[in-house]
N, C-alpha and C positions, 0 to 999 in steps of 0.2 A: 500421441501428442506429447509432444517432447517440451518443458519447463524449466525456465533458468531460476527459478526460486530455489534452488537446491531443493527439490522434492515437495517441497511445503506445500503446498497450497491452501491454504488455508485462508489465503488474501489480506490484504492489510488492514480490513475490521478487527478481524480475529488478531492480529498483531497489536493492536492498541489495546483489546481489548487484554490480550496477555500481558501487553506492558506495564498499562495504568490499572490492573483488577476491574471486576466487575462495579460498573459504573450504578448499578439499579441496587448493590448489597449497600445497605446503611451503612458508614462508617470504612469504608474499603480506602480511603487514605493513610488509617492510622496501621495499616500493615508491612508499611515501610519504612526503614532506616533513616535515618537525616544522611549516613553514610550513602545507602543509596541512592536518593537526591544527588547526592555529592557529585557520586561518577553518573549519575545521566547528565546532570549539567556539562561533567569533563566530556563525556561524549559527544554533547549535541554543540559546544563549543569547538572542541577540536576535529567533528565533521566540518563546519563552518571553519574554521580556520586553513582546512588541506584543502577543500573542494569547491571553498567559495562562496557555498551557498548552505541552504541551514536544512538540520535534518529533514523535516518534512519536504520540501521540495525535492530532496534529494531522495525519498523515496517515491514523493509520487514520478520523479524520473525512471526510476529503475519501473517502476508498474507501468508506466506508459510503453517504455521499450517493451518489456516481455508481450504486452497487448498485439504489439505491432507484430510480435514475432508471433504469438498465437491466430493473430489473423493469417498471416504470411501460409500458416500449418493448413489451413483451410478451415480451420475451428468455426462452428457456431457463432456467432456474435453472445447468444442469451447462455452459450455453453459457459463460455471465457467469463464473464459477469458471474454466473457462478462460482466457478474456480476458484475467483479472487478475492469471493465474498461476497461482494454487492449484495445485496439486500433487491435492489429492483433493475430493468433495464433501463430504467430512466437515469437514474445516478450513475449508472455504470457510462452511459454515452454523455452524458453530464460531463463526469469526469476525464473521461479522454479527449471530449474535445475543448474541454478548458486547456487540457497537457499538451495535447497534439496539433492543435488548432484544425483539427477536422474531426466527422464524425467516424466514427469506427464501419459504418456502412462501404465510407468511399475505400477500404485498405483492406476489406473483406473481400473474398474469390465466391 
């Protein structure tokens, strides 16, 4: 099964959760820079500024397409939910079909 994460999979739980530190350790704010701050804001502004739209939609975009394309591979529905992280198949079809406007059942083989 072939993935355009660049190899990652790790899904975009695990992505937040590397971004913003462990949200359950006491005090996991105070482990970064004001510098850092600085360039996520430069970031998450000047993805919104080339693309339109604001980071986070712009990755649940790119996770909705890989979905599509994992279904497309003949993938599991509860396989791909794991891949990406999800936590259950209820949020995983939750969120595809808030992104997709369908459920992940009708673009399964």
């Amino acid at each position: 099964m072939s993935s355009h994460l660049g190899g990652n999979q790790t899904g975009s739980r695990s992505f937040y959760n590397g971004l913003w530190g462990n949200p359950g350790h006491l005090g996991y704010h105070y482990h970064h820079s004001f510098s850092w701050y600085g360039m996520l804001f430069d970031l998450f502004r000047t993805t919104k500024k080339h693309t339109g739209i604001k980071v986070k939609a712009h990755i649940s975009e790119i996770l909705t397409e890989e979905v599509k394309t994992l279904l497309q591979d003949t993938a599991p529905i509860k396989e791909i939910a794991q891949i990406l992280g999800f936590k259950t198949l209820y949020g995983f079809s939750k969120f595809f079909k808030r992104n997709a406007s369908l459920p992940p059942q009708i673009l399964s083989h």
